[in-house]
VOBA-1610 file (N, C-alpha, C; in pm, whole numbers, padded with zeros to 5 digits, always signed):
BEGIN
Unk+04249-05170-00513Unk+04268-05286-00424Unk+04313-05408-00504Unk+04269-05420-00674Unk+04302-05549-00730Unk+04475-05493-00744Unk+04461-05390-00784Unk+04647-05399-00795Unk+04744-05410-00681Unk+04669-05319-00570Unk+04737-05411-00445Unk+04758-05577-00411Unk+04649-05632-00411Unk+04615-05807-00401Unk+04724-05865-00482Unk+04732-05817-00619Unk+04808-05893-00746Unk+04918-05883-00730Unk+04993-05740-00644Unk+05134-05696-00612Unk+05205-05847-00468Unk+05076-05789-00405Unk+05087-05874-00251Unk+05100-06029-00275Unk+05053-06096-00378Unk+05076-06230-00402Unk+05190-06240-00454Unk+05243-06164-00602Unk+05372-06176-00646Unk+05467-06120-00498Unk+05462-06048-00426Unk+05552-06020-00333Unk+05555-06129-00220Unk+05441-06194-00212Unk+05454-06307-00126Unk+05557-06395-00161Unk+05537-06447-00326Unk+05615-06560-00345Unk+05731-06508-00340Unk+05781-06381-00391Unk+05944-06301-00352Unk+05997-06425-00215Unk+05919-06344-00161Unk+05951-06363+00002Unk+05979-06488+00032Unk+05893-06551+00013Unk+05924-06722-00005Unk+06048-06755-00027Unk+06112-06713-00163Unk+06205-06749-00240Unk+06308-06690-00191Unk+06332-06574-00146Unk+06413-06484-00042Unk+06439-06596+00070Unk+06322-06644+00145Unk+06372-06708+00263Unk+06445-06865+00213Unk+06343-06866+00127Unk+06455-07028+00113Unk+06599-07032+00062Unk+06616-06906+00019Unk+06730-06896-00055Unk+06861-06929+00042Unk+06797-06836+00195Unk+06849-06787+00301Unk+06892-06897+00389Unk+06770-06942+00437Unk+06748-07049+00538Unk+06761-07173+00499Unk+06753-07192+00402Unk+06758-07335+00295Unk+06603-07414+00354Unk+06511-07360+00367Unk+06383-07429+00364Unk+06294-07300+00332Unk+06153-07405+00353Unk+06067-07275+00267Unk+05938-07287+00398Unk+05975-07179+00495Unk+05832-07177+00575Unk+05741-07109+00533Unk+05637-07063+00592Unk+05530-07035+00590Unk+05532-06920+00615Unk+05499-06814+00500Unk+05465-06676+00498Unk+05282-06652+00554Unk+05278-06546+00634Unk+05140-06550+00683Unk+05112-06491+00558Unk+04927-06478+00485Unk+04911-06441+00365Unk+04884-06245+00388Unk+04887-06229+00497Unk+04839-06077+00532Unk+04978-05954+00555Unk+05100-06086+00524Unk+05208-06006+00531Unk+05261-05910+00437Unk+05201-05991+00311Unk+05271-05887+00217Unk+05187-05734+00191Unk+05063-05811+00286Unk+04966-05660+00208Unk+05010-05568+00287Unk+05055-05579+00439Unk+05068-05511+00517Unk+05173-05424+00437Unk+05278-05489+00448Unk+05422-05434+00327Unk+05392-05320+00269Unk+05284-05375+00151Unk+05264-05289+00012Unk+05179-05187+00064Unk+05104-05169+00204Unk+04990-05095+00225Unk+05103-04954+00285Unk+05231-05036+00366Unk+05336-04941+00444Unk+05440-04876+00355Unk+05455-04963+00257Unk+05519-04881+00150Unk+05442-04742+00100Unk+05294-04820+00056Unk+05239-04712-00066Unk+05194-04610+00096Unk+05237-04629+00172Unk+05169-04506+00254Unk+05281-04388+00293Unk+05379-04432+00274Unk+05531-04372+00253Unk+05553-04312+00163Unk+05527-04390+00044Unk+05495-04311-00106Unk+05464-04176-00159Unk+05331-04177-00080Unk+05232-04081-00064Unk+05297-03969-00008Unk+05335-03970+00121Unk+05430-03883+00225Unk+05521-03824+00125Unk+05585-03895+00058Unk+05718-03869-00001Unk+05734-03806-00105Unk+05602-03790-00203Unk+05582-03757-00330Unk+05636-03623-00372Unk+05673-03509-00282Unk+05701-03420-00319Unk+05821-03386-00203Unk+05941-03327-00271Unk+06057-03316-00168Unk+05994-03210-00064Unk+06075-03210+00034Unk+06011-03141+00151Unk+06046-02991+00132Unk+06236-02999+00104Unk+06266-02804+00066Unk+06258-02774-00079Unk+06137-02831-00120Unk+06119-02806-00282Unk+06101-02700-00271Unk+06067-02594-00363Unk+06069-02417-00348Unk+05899-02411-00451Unk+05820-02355-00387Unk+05621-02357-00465Unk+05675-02221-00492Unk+05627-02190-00656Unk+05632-02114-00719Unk+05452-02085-00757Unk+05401-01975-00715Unk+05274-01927-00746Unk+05278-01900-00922Unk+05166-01905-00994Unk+05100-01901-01088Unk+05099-01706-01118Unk+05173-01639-01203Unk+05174-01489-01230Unk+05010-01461-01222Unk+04966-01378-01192Unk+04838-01330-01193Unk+04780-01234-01320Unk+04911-01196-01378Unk+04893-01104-01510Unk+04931-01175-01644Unk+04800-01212-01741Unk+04839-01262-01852Unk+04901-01247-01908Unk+04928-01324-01993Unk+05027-01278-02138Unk+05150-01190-02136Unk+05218-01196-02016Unk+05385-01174-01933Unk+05426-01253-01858Unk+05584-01271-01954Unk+05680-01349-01892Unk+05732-01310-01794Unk+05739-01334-01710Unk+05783-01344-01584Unk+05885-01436-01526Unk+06007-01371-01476Unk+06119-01435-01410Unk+06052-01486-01255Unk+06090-01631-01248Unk+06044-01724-01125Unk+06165-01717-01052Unk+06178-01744-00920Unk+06301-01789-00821Unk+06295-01932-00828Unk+06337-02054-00810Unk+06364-02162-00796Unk+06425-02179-00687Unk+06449-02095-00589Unk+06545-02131-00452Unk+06622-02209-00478Unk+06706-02122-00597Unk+06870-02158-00658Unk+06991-02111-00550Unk+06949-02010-00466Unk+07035-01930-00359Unk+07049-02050-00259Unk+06919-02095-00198Unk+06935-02171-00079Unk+06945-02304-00102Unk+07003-02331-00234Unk+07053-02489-00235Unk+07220-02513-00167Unk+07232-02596-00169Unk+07417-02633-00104Unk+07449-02648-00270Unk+07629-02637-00267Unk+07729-02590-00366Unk+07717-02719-00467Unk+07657-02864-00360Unk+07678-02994-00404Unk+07578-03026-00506Unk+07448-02947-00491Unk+07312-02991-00592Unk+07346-02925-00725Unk+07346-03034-00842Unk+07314-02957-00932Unk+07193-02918-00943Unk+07080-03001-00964Unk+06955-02931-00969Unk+06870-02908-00847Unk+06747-02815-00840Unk+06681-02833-00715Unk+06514-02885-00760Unk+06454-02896-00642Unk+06285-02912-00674Unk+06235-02799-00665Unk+06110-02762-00786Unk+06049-02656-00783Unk+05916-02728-00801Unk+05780-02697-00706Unk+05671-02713-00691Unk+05552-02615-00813Unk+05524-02665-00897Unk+05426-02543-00996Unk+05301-02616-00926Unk+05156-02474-00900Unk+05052-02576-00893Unk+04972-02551-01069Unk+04867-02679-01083Unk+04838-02666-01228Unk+04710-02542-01254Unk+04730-02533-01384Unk+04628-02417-01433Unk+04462-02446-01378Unk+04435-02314-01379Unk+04262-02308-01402Unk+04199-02348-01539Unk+04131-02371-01543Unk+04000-02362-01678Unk+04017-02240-01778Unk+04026-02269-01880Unk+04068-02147-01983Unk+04222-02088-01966Unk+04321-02173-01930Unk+04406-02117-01902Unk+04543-02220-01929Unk+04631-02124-01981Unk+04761-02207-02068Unk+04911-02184-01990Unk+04987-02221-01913Unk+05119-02168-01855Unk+05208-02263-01908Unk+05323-02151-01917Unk+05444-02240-02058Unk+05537-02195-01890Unk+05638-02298-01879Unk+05767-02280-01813Unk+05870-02277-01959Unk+05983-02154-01955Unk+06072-02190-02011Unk+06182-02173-01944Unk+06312-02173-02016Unk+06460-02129-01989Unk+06540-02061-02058Unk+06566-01922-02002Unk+06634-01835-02084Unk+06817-01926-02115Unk+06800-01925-02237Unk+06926-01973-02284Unk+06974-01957-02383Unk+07105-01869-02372Unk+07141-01776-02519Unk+07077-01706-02573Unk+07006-01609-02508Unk+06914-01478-02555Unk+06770-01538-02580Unk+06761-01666-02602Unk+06603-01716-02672Unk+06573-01804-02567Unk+06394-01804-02528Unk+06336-01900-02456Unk+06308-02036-02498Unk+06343-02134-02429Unk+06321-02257-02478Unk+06247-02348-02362Unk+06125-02393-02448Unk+06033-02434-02344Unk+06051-02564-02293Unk+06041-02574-02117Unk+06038-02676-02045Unk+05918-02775-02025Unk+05766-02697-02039Unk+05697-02745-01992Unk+05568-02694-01954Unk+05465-02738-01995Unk+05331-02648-01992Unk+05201-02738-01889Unk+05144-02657-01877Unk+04973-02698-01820Unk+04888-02635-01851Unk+04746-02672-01905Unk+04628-02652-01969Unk+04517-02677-01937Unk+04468-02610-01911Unk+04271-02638-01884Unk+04234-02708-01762Unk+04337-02689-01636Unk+04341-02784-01507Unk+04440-02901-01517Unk+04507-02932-01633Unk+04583-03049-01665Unk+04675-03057-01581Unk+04748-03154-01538Unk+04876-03192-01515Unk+04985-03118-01557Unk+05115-03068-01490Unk+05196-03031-01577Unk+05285-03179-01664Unk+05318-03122-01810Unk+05395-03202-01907Unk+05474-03155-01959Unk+05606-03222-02013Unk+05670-03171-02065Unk+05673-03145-02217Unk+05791-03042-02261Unk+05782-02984-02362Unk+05851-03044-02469Unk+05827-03091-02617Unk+05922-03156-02701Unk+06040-03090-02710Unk+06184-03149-02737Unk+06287-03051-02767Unk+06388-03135-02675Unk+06497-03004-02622Unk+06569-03083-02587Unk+06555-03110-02400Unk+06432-03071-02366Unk+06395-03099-02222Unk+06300-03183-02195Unk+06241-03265-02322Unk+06160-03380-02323Unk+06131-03496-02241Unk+06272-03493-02165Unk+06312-03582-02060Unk+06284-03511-01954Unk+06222-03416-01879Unk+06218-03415-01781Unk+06081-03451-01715Unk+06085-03508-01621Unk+05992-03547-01530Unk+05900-03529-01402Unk+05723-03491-01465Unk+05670-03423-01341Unk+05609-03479-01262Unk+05639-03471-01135Unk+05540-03585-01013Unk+05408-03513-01032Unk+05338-03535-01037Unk+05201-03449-00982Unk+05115-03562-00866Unk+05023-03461-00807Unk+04943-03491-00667Unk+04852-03377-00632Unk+04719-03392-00617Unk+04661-03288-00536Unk+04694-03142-00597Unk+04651-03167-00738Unk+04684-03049-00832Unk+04783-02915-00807Unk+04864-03030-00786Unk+05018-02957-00766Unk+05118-03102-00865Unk+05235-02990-00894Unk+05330-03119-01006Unk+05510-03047-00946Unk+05565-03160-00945Unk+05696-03122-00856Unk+05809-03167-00980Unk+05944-03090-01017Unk+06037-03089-01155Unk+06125-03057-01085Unk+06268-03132-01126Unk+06422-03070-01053Unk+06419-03006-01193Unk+06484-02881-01162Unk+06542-02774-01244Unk+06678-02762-01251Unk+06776-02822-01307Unk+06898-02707-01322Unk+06926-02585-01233Unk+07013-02548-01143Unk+06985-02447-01071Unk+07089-02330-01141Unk+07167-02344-01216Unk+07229-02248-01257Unk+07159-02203-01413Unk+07025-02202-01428Unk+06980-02119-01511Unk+06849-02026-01445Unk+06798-01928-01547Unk+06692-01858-01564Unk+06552-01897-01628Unk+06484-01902-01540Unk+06377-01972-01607Unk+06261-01810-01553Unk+06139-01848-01658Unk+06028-01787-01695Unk+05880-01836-01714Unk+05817-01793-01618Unk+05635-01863-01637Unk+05551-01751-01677Unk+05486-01759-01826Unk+05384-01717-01887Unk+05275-01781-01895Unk+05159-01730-01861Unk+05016-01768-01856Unk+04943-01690-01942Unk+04827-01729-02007Unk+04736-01673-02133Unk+04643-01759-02045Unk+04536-01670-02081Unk+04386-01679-02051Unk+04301-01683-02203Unk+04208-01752-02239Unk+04133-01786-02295Unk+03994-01880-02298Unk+03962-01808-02365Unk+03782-01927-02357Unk+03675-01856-02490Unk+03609-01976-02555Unk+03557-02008-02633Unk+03388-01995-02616Unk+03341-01915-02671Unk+03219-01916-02687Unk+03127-02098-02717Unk+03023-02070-02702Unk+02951-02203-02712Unk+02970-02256-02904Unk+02931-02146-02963Unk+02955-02185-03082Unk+03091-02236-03174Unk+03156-02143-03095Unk+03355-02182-03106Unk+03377-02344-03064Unk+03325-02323-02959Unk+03352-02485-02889Unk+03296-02630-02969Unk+03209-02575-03034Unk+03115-02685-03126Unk+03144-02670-03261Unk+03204-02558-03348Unk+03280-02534-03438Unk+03460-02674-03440Unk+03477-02620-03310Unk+03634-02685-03314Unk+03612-02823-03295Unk+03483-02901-03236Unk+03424-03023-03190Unk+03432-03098-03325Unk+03338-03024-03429Unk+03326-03069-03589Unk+03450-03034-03639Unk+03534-02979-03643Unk+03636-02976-03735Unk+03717-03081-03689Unk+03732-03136-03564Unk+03773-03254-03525Unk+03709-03394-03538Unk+03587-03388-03583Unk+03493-03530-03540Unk+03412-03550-03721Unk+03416-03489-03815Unk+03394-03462-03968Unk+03477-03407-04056Unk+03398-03395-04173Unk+03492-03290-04255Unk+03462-03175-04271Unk+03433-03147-04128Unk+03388-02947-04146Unk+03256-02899-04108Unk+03262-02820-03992Unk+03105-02745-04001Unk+03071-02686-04070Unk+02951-02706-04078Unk+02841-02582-04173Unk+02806-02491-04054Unk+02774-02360-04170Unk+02697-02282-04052Unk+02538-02337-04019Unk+02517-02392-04094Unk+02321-02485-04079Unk+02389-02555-03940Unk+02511-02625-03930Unk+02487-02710-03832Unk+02543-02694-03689Unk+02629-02588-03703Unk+02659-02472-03597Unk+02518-02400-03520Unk+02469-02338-03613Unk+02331-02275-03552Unk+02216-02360-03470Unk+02201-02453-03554Unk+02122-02605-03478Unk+02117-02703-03400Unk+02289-02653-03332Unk+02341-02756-03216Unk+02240-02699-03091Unk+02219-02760-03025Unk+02201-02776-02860Unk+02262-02753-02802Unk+02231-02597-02806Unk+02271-02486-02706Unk+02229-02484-02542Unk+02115-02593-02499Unk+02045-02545-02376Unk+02094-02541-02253Unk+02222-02691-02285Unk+02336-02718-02154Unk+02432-02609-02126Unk+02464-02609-02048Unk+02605-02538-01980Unk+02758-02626-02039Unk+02654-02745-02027Unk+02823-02894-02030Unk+02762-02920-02164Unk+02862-02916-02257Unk+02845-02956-02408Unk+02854-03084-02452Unk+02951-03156-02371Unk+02999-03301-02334Unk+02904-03401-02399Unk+02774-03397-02296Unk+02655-03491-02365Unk+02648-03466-02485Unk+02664-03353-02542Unk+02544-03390-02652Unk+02683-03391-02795Unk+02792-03383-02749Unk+02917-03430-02806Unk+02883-03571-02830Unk+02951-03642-02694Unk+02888-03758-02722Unk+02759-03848-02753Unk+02647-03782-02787Unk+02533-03804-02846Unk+02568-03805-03014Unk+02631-03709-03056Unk+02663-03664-03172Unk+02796-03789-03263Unk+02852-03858-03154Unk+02912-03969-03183Unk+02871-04061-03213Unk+02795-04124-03118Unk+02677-04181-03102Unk+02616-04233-03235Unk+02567-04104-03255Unk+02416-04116-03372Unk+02554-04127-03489Unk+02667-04064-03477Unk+02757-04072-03665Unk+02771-04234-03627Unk+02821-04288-03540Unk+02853-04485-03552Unk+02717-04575-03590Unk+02566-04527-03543Unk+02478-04567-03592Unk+02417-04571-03743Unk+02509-04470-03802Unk+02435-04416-03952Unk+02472-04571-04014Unk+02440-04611-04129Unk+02493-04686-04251Unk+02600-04636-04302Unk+02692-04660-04323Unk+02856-04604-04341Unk+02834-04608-04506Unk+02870-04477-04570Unk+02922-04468-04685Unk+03065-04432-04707Unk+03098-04562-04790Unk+03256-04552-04856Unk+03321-04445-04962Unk+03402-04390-04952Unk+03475-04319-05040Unk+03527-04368-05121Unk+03607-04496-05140Unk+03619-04565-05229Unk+03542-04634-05314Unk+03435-04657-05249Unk+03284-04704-05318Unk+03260-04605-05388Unk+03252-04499-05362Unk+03178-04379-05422Unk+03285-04360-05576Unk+03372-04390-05538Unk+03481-04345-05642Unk+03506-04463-05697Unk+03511-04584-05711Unk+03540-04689-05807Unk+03447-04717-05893Unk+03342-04680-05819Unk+03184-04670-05891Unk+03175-04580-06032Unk+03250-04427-05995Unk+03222-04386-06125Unk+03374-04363-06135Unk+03475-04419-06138Unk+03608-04442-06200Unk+03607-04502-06336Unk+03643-04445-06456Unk+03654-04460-06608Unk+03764-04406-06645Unk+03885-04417-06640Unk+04012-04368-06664Unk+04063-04394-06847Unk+04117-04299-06903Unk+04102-04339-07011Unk+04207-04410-07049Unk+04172-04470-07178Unk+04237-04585-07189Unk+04337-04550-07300Unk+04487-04553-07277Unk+04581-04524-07325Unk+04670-04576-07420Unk+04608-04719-07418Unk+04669-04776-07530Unk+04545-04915-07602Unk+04569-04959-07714Unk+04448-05018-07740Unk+04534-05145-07746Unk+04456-05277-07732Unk+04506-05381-07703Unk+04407-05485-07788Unk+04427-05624-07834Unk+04347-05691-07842Unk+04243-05743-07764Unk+04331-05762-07669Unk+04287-05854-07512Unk+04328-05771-07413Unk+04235-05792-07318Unk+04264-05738-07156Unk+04172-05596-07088Unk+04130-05598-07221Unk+04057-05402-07249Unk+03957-05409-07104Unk+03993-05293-07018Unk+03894-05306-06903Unk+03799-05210-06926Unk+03684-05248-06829Unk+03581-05115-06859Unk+03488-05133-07014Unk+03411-05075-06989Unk+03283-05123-07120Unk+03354-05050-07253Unk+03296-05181-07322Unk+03374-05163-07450Unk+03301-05045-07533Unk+03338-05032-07651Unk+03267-04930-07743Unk+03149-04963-07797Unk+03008-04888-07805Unk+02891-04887-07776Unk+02811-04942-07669Unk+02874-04955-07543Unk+02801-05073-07422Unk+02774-04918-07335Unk+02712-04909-07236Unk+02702-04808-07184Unk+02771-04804-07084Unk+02798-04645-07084Unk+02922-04578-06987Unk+03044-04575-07036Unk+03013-04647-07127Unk+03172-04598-07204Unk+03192-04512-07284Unk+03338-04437-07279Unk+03410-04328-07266Unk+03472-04316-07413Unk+03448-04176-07485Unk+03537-04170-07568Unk+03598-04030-07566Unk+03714-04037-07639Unk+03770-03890-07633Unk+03751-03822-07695Unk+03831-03727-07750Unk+03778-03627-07863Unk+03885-03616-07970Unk+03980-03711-07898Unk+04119-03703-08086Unk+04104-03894-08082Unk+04168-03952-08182Unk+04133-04057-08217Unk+04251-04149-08246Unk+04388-04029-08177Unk+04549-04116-08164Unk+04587-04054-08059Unk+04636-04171-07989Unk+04746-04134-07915Unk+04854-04084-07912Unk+05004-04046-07814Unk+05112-04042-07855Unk+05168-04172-07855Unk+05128-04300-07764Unk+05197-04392-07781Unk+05144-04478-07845Unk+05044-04417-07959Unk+05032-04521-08062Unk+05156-04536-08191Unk+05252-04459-08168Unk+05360-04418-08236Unk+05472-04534-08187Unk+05427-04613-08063Unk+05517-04724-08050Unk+05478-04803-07990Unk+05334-04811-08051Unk+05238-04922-08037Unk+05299-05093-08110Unk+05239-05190-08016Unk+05294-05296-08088Unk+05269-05434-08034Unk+05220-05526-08097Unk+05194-05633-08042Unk+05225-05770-08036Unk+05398-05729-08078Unk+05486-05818-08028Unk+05617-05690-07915Unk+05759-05752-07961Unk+05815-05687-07861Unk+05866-05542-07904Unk+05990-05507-07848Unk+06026-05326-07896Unk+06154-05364-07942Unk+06230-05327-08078Unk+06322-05261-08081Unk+06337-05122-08097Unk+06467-05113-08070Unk+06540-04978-08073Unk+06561-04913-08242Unk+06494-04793-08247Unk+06530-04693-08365Unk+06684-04718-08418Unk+06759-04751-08511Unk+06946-04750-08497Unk+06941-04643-08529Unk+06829-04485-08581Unk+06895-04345-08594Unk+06908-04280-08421Unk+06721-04284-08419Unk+06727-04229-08280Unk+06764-04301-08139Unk+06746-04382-08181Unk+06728-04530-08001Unk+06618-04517-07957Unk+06533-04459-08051Unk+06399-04461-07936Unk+06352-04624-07965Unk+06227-04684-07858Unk+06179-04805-07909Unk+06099-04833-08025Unk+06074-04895-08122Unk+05956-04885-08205Unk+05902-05067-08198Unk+05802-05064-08239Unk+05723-05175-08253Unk+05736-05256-08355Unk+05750-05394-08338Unk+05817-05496-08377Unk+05683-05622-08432Unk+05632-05624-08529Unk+05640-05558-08613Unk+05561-05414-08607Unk+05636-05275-08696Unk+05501-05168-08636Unk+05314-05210-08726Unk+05265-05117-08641Unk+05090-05113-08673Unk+05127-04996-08789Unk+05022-05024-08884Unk+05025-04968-08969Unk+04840-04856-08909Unk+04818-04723-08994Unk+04684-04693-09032Unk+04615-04738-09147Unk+04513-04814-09135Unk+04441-04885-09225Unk+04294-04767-09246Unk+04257-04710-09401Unk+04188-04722-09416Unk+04077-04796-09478Unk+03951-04783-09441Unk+03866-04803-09534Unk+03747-04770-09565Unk+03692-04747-09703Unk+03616-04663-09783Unk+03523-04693-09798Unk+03409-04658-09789Unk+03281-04691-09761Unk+03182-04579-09799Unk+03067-04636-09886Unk+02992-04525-09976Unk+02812-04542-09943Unk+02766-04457-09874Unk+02621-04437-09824Unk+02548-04370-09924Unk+02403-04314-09946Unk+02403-04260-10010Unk+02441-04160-10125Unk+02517-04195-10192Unk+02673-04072-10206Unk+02771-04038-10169Unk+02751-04076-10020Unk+02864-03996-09960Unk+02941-04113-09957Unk+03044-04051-09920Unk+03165-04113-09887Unk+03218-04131-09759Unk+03281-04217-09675Unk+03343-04199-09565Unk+03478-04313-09552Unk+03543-04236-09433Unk+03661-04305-09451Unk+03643-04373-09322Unk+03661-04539-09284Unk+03717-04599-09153Unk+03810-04573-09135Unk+03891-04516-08994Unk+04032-04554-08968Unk+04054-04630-08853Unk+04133-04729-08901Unk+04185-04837-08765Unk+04308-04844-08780Unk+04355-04894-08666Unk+04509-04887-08630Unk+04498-05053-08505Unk+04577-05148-08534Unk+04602-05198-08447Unk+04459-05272-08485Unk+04417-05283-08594Unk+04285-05427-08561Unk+04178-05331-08507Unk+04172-05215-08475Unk+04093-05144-08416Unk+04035-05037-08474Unk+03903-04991-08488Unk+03852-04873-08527Unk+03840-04735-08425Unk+03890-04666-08518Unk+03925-04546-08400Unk+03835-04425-08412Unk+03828-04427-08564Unk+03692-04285-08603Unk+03684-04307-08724Unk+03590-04225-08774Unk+03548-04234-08897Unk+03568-04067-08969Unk+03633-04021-09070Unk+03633-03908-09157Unk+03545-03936-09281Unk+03530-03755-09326Unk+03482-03802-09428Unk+03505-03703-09564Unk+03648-03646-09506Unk+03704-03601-09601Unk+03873-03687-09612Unk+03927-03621-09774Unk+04033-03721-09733Unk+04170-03667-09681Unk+04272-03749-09647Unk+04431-03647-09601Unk+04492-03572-09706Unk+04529-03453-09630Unk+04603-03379-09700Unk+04749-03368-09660Unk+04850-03373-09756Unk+04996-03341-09729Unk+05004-03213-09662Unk+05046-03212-09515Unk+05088-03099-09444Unk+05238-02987-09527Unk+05278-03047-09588Unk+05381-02985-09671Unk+05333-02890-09861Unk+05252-03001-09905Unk+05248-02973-10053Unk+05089-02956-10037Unk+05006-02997-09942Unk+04852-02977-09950Unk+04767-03063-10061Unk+04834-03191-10108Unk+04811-03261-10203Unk+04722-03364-10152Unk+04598-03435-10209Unk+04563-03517-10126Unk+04619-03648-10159Unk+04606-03719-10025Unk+04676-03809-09982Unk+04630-03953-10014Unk+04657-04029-10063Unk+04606-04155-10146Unk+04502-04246-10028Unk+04378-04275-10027Unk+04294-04306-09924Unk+04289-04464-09914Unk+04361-04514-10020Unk+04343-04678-10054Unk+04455-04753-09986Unk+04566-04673-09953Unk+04706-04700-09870Unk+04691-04703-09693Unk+04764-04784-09629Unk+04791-04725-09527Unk+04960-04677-09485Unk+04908-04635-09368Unk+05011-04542-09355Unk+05152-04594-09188Unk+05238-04495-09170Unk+05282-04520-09039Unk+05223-04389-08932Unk+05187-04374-08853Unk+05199-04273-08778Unk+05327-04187-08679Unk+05352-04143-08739Unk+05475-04102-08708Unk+05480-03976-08577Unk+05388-03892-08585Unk+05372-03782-08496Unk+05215-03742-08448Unk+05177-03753-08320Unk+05070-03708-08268Unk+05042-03617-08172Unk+04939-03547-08187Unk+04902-03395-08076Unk+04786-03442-08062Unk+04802-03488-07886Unk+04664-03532-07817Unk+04539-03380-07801Unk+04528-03349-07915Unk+04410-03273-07889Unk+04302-03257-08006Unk+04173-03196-08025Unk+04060-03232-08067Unk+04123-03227-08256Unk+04144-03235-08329Unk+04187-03222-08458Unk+04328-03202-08480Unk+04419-03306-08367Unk+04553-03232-08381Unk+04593-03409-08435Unk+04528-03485-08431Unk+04578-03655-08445Unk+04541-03698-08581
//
């Protein structure tokens, strides 16, 4: 009734504006005129909703076969291209596809589901349009093709139904929580929406919370300044298991030039490996830092990968080649 009222006032002032346009003054519309209008229209409407020699096509009675429909393509005149065909909509547990045989393959027009409305099908019949009323739906068809209505029957156990409920409404049933649903109804509905319900009431835990929380990504290049995440000995912080990088090889803490053999970039000025030597009880150990930074400690000294000679411990060095793995740096 409010969308009638709201129609009937904008159609009043129409009218108004209609007459003055006409008459060149503006009388007096009674206020009960327009409803009358919109009440004689929408009652015409109604009447009209479905063509009169539309052709009702019954629902196949045998599942899961296609079946050739008539469209009362014969008793149209030479002048129609298309005609009206009346489908009524499915039962409960039940799926009907309209298609159109075209060029050996079916291509679907249009389906109804579970009592639904008929709708149309994506593709290239997307555009067509179904009146429905009084669980019946009315479609002009093309009359110079072949068309086909298949129906499938199906239905879901109680546990199926509450299975497919959670795989839609979480991330997945359990069987604990399959078995423990509230089985006692016939209508599952309530306790669906109960089950909504109680998930919007919980305290919401974040996934991103959960994950920034213990996010420690390792840290790929060493810097003076800027170093995020707890430094070395603070807790929670992360160390690896080799003690160079590969891009400590063009590490640098001013800008990059270019190699003039290779073109690769190198560091301007480069970081050198600094050791230093340090004596505990006897023993010996070596610091190594690179970049102002301590990276590990040895406590034997380098050997020449070529001649096996050891390697002077009082020098530093360039790093020239690294293998990110446990004794490869």
């Amino acid at each position: 009734f409010q969308s009638i009222l709201l129609r009937a006032i904008t159609l009043n002032f129409d009218i108004k504006i209609l007459l003055h346009h006409e008459m060149g003054f503006l009388p007096k519309v009674p206020w009960f005129l327009p409803i009358a209008l919109l009440l004689l229209f929408q009652k015409q409407s109604f009447a009209e909703t479905f063509s009169p020699d539309a052709t009702v096509v019954k629902l196949p009675e045998d599942n899961d076969v296609r079946k050739e429909i008539d469209i009362g393509a014969a008793n149209a005149s030479s002048s129609e291209i298309v005609v009206p065909v009346i489908f009524p909509v499915t039962n409960n547990d039940q799926l009907c596809v309209l298609s159109q045989l075209l060029n050996e393959r079916y291509v679907p027009l249009g389906r109804s589901y579970e009592g639904n409305d008929w709708e149309s099908s994506a593709g290239r019949y997307a555009r067509l349009i179904y009146k429905c009323e009084s669980n019946q739906c009315e479609v002009n068809l093309p009359k110079e093709h072949i068309y086909h209505l298949t129906c499938y029957q199906h239905s879901l156990s109680k546990e199926d139904t509450v299975a497919r409920f959670l795989e839609k409404t979480s991330f997945g049933p359990t069987k604990r929580h399959i078995d423990t649903w509230d089985y006692s109804k016939d209508d599952l509905n309530p306790s669906f929406a109960k089950f909504v319900q109680d998930e919007l009431n919980k305290t919401p835990t974040y996934h991103r919370e959960y994950f920034r929380k213990r996010l420690n990504p390792r840290s790929i290049e060493s810097y003076k300044y800027g170093m995020s995440g707890p430094q070395a000995c603070k807790k929670n912080s992360r160390w690896r298991k080799y003690a160079f990088t590969a891009l400590d090889t063009h590490l640098s803490s001013g800008g990059l030039q270019h190699d003039s053999g290779s073109g690769q970039p190198r560091p301007n000025p480069r970081h050198k490996l600094t050791i230093q030597a340090i004596t505990n009880n006897g023993q010996t150990a070596y610091i190594l830092s690179y970049a102002d930074a301590v990276r590990t400690v040895v406590y034997e000294k380098f050997r020449n990968a070529q001649t096996d000679d050891e390697l002077d411990m009082t020098k530093s060095y360039y790093i020239c080649y690294v293998t990110e793995i446990w004794g490869g740096a």
